[in-house]
C-alpha positions in Angstrom: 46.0 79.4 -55.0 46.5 76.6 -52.6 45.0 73.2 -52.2 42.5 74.2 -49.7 41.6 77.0 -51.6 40.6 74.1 -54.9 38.8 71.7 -52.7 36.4 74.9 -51.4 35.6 76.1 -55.2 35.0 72.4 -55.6 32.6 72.1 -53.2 30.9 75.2 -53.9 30.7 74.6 -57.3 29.0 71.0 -56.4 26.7 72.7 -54.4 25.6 75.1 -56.6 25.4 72.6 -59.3 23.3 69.9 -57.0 20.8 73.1 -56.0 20.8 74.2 -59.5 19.2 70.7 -60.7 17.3 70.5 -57.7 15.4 73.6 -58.8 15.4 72.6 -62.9 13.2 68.9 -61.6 11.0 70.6 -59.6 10.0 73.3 -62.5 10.2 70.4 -64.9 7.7 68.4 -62.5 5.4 71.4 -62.2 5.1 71.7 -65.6 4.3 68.2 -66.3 1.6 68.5 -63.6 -0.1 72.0 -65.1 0.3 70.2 -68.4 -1.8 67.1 -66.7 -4.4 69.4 -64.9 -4.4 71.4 -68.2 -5.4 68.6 -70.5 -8.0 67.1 -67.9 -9.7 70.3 -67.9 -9.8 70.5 -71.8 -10.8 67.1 -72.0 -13.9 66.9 -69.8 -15.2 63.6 -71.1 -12.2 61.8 -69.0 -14.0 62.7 -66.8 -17.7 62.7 -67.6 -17.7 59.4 -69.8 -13.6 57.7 -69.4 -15.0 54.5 -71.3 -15.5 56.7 -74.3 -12.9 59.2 -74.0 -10.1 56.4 -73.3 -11.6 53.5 -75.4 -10.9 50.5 -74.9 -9.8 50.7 -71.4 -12.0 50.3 -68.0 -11.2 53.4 -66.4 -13.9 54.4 -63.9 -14.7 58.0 -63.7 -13.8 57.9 -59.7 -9.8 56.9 -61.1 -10.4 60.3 -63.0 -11.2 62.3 -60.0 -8.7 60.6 -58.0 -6.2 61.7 -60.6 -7.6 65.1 -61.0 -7.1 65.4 -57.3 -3.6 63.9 -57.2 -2.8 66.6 -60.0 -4.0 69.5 -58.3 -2.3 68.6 -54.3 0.9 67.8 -56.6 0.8 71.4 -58.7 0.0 73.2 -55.5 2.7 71.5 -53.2 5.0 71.9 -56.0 4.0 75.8 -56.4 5.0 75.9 -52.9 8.3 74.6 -52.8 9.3 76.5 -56.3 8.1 79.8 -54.5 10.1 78.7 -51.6 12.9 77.9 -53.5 12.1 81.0 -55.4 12.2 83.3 -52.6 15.6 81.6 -51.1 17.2 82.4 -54.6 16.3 86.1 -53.9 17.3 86.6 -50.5 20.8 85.0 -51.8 20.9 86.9 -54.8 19.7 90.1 -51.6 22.6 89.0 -50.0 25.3 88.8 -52.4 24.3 92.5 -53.2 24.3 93.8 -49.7 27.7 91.9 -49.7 28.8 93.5 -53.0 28.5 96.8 -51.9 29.9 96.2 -48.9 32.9 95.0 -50.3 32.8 98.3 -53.1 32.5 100.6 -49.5 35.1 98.9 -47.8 37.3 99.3 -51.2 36.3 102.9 -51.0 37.3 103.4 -48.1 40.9 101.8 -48.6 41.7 104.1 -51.8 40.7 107.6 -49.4 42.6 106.4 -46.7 45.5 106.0 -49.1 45.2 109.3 -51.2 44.2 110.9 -47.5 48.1 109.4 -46.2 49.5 110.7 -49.8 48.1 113.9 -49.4 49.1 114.4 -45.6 53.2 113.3 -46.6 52.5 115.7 -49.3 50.9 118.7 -46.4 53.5 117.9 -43.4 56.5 119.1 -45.8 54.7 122.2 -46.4 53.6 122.4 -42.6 57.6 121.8 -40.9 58.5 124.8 -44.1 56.1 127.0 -42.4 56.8 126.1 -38.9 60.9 126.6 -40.0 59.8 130.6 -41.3 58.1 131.8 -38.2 60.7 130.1 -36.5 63.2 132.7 -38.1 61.1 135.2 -38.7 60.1 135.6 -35.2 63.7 134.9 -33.7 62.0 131.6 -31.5 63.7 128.5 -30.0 60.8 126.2 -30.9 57.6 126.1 -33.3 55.4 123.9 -33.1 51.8 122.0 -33.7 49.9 119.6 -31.2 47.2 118.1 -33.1 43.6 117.0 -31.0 42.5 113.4 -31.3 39.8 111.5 -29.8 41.9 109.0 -28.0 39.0 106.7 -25.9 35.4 107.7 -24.6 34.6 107.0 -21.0 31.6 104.6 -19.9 29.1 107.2 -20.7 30.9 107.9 -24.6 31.9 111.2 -23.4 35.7 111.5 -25.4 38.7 112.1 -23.8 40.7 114.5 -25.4 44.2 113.9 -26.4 46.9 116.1 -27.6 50.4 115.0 -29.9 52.9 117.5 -31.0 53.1 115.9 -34.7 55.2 119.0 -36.2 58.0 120.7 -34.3 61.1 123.0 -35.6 63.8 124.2 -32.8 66.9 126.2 -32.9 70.1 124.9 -32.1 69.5 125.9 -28.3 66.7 123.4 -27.5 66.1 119.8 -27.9 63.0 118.4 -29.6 59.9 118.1 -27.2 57.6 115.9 -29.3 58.6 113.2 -26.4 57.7 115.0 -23.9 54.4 115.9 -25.6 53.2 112.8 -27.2 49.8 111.5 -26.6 48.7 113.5 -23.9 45.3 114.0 -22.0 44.6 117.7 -22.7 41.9 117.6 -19.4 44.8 116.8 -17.4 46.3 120.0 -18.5 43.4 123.4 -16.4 45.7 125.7 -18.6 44.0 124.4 -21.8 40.8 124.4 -20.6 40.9 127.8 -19.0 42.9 129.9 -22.0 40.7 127.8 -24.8 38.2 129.7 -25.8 40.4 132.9 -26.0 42.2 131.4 -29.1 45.2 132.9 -28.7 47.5 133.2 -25.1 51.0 134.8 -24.9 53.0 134.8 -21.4 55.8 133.4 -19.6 55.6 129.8 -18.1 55.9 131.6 -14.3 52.3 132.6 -15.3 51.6 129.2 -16.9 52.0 127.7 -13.7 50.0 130.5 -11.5 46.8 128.4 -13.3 48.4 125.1 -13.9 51.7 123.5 -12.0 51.8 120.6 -13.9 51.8 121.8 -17.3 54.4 124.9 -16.7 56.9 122.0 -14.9 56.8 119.6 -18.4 57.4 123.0 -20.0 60.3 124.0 -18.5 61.5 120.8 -19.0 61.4 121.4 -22.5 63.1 124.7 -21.9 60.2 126.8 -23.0 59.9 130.0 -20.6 58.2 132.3 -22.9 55.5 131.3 -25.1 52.3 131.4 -27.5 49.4 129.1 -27.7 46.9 129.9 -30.6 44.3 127.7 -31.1 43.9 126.1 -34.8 40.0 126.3 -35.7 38.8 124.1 -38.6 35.3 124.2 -40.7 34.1 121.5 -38.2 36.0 122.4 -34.8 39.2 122.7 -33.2 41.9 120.4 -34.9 44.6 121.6 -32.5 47.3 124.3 -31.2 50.2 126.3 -32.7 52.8 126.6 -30.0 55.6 128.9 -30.1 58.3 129.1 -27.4 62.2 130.9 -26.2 63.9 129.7 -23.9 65.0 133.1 -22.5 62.0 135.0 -21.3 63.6 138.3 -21.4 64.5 138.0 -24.9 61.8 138.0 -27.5 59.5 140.2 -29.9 56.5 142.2 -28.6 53.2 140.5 -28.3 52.1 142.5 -30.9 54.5 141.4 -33.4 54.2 137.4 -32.2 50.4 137.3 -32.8 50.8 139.0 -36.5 53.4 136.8 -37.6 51.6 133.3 -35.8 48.1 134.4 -37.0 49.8 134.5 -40.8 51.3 131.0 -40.0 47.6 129.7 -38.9 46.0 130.6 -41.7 48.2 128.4 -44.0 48.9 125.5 -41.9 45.2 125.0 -40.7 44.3 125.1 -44.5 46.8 122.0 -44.8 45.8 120.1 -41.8 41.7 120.4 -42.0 40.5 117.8 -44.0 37.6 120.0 -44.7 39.2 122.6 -46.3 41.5 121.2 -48.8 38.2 118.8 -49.8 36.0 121.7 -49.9 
């Protein structure tokens, strides 16, 4: 706690303390002035006959009503500003809930997003153990994931629809393409949008680029000339692709045996990367 930090506890606490009294007189004074209108009420020869009810004193009765009416315009402007001040107390005390719970929400929200970050550290070393097995068992130069994300929206709020290769595991034959595949727009990509809804493609990149140039160049790049695209389908949607590619495209198992072994792998890893699932 620093200086500045003192002096603004000081003044709020000065403020609260000035308000505070401010609202104790005025109940005080409204009191006093119920107590007044109270007593003139049970005492009706004040007002009737003041000579007799106050003795010795030459009160005439008009004084009385003039007081009577002073008594009443105080009580009621009084009521007014205590309900006022009343009803400010209330909104603040409104307020400082709404703000409460805000803060609570916002604390929420901290403590998932860390047990969220725990939990996918904990997921990814399962994911890159998976990815290593059907690497192996299926004889490939690289396995991989490319996970969708909601990058921007466009003027109308319609998303763009970005791609990142998060997990890859390569043989000693290939270099890592996360690079080459980070962050990308997926609708710059036909081959995506036209093999999508399939769910699963398998073919060389000379057929890739029959539907899309662009994408079989950045593959080759990558030296991946046979491959397999299977789309990895959450509770709530899409959440992204499991890639599989050889850098030879003579050498590699049937088509049969690639989509057996990588519909085993989906299973798992989209059960480790859907937040829906593992919260389910």
């Amino acid at each position: 706690m620093n200086i500045n930090d003192v002096n603004k506890f000081k003044e709020n606490l000065e403020s609260t303390t000035s308000r505070g009294f401010g609202y104790f007189m005025k109940n005080v004074g409204m009191i006093l002035l119920m107590f007044v209108f109270i007593f003139i009420l049970t005492n009706p020869t004040c007002v009737t006959n003041p000579g007799e009810f106050f003795g010795t004193f030459d009160i005439k009765g008009l004084w009385v009503v003039f007081a009577l009416f002073c008594s009443i315009a105080g009580f009621y402007q009084l009521s007014k500003s205590v309900y006022k001040d009343n009803l400010t107390i209330r909104k603040e005390e409104r307020i400082g809930e709404v703000e409460e719970a805000m803060a609570r929400k916002e604390e929420e929200i901290k403590k998932e997003h860390a047990d969220l970050s725990i939990k996918r550290l904990d997921h990814s070393a399962l994911i890159d153990s998976e990815l290593k097995s059907l690497l192996i068992r299926l004889e490939a130069d690289r396995a991989a994931i490319v996970e969708m994300h909601n990058g921007t929206n466009n003027a109308s709020g319609f998303p763009f629809i970005y791609g990142d290769m998060a997990y890859e595991q390569i043989s000693k034959d290939v270099n890592y393409a996360q690079d080459e595949f980070k962050n990308f727009n997926l609708a710059k990509l036909p081959f995506v949008a036209l093999n999508y809804k399939k769910g699963t493609w398998i073919g060389s990149t000379d057929e890739v680029e029959k539907q899309d140039r662009y994408f079989a160049a950045k593959l080759r790049v990558v030296d991946a000339n046979f491959g397999a695209f299977v789309v990895l389908e959450g509770l709530n949607g899409p959440i992204g692709f499991l890639t599989l590619h050889y850098k030879n495209p003579d050498i590699h198992p049937s088509k049969a045996e690639i989509i057996a072994e990588i519909n085993h792998s989906v299973q798992k890893i989209t059960s480790l990367l859907d937040r829906a699932k593992f919260e389910d």
